[in-house]
C-alpha positions in Angstrom: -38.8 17.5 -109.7 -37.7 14.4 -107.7 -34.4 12.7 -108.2 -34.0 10.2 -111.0 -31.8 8.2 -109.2 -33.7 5.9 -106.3 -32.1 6.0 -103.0 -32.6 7.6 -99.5 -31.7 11.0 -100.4 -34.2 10.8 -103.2 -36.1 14.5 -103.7 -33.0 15.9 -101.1 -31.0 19.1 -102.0 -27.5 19.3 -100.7 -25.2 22.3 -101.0 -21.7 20.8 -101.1 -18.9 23.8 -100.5 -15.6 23.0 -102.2 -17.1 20.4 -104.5 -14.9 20.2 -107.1 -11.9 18.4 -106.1 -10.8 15.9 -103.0 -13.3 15.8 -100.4 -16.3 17.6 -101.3 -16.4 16.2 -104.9 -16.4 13.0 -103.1 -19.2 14.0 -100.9 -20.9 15.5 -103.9 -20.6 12.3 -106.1 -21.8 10.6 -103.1 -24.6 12.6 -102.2 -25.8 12.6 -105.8 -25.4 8.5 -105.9 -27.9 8.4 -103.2 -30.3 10.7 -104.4 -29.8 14.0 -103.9 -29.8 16.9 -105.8 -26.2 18.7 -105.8 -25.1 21.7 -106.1 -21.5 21.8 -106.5 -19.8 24.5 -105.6 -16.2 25.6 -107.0 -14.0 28.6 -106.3 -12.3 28.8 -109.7 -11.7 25.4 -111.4 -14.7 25.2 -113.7 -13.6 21.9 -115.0 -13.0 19.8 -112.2 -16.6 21.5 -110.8 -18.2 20.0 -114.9 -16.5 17.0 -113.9 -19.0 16.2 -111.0 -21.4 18.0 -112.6 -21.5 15.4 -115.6 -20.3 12.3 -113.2 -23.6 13.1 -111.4 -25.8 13.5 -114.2 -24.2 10.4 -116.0 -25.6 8.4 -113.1 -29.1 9.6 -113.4 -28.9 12.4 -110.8 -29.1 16.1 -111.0 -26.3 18.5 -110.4 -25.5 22.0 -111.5 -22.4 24.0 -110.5 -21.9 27.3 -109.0 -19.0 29.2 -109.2 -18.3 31.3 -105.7 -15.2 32.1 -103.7 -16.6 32.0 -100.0 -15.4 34.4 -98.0 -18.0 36.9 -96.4 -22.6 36.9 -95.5 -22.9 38.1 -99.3 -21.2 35.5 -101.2 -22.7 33.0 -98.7 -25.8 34.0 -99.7 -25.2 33.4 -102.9 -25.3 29.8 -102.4 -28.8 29.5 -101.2 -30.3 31.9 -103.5 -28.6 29.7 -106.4 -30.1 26.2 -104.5 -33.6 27.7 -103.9 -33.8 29.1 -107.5 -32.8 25.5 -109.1 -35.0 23.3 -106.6 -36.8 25.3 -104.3 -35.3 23.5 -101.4 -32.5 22.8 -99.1 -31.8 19.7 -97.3 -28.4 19.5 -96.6 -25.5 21.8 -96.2 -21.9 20.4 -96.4 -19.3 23.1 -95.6 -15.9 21.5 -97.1 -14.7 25.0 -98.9 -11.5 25.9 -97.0 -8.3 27.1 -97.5 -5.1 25.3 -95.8 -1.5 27.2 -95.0 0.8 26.0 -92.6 4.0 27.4 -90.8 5.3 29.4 -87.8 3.2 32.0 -86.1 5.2 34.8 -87.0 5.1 33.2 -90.7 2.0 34.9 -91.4 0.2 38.2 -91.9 -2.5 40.3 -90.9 -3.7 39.7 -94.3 -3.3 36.0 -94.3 -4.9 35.6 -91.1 -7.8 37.4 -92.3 -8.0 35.5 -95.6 -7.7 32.3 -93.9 -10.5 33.4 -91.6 -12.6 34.5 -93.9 -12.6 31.3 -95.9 -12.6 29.3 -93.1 -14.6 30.6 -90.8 -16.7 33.5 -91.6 -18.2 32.7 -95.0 -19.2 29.2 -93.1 -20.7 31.9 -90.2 -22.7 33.2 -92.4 -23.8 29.8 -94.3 -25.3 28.8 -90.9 -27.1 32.2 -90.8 -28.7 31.5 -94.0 -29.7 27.9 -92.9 -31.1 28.9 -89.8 -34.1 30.4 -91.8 -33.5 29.3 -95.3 -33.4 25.6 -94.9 -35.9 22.9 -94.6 -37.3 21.3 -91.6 -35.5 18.8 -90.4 -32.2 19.7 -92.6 -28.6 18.2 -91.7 -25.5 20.4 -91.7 -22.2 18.4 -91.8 -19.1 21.0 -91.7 -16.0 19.4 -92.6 -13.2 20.2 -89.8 -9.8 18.7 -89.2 -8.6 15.8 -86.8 -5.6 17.8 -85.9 -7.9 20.5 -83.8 -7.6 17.8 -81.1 -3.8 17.6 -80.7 -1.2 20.8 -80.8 1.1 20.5 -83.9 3.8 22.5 -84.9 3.1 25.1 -87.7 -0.8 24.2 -87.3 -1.9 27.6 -85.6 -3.7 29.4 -87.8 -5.3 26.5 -89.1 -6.4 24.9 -86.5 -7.6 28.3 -85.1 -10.0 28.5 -87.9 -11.3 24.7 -88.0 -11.8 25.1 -84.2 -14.1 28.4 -84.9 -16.0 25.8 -87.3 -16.4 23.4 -85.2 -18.1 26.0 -82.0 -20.2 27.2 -84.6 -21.2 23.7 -86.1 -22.1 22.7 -82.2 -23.5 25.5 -80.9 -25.9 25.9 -83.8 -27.1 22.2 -83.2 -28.8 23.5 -80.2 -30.4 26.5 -82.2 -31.5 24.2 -85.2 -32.5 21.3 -83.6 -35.8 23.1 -82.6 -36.3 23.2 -86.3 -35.6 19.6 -86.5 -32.5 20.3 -87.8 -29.1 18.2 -87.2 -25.9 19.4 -87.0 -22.1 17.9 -87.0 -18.7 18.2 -87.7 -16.9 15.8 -89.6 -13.2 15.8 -89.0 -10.7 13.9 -91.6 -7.2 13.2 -91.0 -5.1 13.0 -93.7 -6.3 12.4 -96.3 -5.1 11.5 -100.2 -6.3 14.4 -101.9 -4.0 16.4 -104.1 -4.3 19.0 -102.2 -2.8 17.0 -99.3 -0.1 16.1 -101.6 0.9 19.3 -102.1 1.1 20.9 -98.6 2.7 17.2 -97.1 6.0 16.3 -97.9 7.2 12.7 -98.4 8.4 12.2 -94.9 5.0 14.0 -93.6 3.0 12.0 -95.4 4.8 8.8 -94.5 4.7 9.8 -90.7 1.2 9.7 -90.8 0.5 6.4 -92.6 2.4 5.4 -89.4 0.1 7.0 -87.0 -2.5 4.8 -88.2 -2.4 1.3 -87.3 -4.6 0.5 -90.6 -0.6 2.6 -92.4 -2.5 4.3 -94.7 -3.8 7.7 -95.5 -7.6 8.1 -95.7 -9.7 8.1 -98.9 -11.8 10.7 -100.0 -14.8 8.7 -100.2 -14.4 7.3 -97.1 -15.1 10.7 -95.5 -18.0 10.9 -97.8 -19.5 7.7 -96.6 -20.1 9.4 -93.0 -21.0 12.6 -94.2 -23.5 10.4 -96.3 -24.5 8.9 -93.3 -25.4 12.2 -91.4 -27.0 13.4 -94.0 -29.3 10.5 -94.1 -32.0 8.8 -92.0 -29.9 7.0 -90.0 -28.4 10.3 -88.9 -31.0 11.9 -87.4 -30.4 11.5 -83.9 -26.7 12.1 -84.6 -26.5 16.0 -83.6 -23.9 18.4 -81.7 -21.0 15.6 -82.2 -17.3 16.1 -83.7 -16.7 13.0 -85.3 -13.2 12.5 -86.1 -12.6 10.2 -89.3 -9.0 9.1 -89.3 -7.8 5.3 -88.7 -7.4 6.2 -85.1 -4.3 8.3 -86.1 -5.3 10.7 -83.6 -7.9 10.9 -81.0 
């Protein structure tokens, strides 16, 4: 059944990882505005994920939520089984699940670097795996990276490490897919005014970057879902194998 909602995404199925707060709710309220049908997944906060759910629906679209904690091929799987059982289709994937820790290099452990890795990195991995069979003709895959991948920040490694993984993965599968028609990018905020951002950035951090910006302001949520929008639509579609950073040229 086709989208209630008229727009260019109309009769579209997005996956939106991470979809229940900051970013990815904003791409998932986005997505849905235009058309799409969205399925919102959450690791563990069922009522911000009912939120969007009902935001969505309360605008005419369609949306159901899925409660998964991504980190490995099975649980990745998950995520298309659930898509392909509601709608029978899947048009866009939006990989924004991610988890973000920050310190010294010899701040962390063997278990935190595999945790961070396995959010980060391999459950996306395997994400693509599924696409690469599982999704429509002439899909679009937007993975949601970080700015700070181009620059070398204090206490950033392990981070970074994992959002550059994304990003080889995002762009070397946009050779692979594009035979199917299928476009692929990575969208890279900088900071951004998420509450999660609020709670890793202290005062002076987030004040410093407002300054690195000559607009002095952190980024909006919906103003990284506007591009990933934009990928995910017609306009996009000879957009394919780029990094595009999305930060009030705060860094390059």
């Amino acid at each position: 059944m086709a989208s209630t909602v008229p727009g260019e995404l109309s009769g579209k199925v997005a996956i939106v990882t991470g979809a229940a707060r900051g970013i990815g709710r904003a791409v998932a309220e986005t997505l849905g505005g235009r058309g799409a049908r969205v399925l919102v997944n959450y690791a563990s906060n069922s009522d911000a994920a009912t939120q969007v759910v009902q935001g969505i629906r309360s605008a005419g679209g369609q949306a159901e939520a899925l409660e998964v904690r991504l980190q490995d091929a099975a649980t990745a799987k998950q995520l298309f089984d659930a898509a392909l059982k509601l709608w029978n289709r899947v048009d866009i994937l939006v990989l924004n699940a991610g988890v973000a820790r920050f310190g010294p290099i010899t701040g962390f452990s063997e278990e935190d670097f595999d945790q961070m890795f396995a959010a980060n990195a391999k459950a996306p991995f395997f994400a693509l795996q599924q696409a690469a069979t599982r999704m429509s003709e002439g899909g679009r895959i937007i993975s949601i990276s970080a700015s700070l991948t181009g620059v070398g920040y204090e206490n950033t490694a392990l981070y970074a490490g994992t959002k550059g993984a994304l990003e080889q993965f995002t762009l070397a599968a946009s050779k692979e897919f594009g035979k199917r028609g299928i476009t692929c990018n990575c969208v890279s905020p900088g900071a951004t005014d998420t509450d999660l951002y609020r709670g890793l950035a202290p005062a002076a951090a987030q004040e410093a970057a407002r300054q690195r910006s000559p607009f002095k302001r952190l980024g909006e949520p919906r103003e990284i879902a506007e591009v990933v929008a934009f990928l995910a639509g017609d306009g996009g579609r000879w957009v394919s194998g780029q990094n595009i950073r999305v930060n009030g040229a705060a860094l390059w």
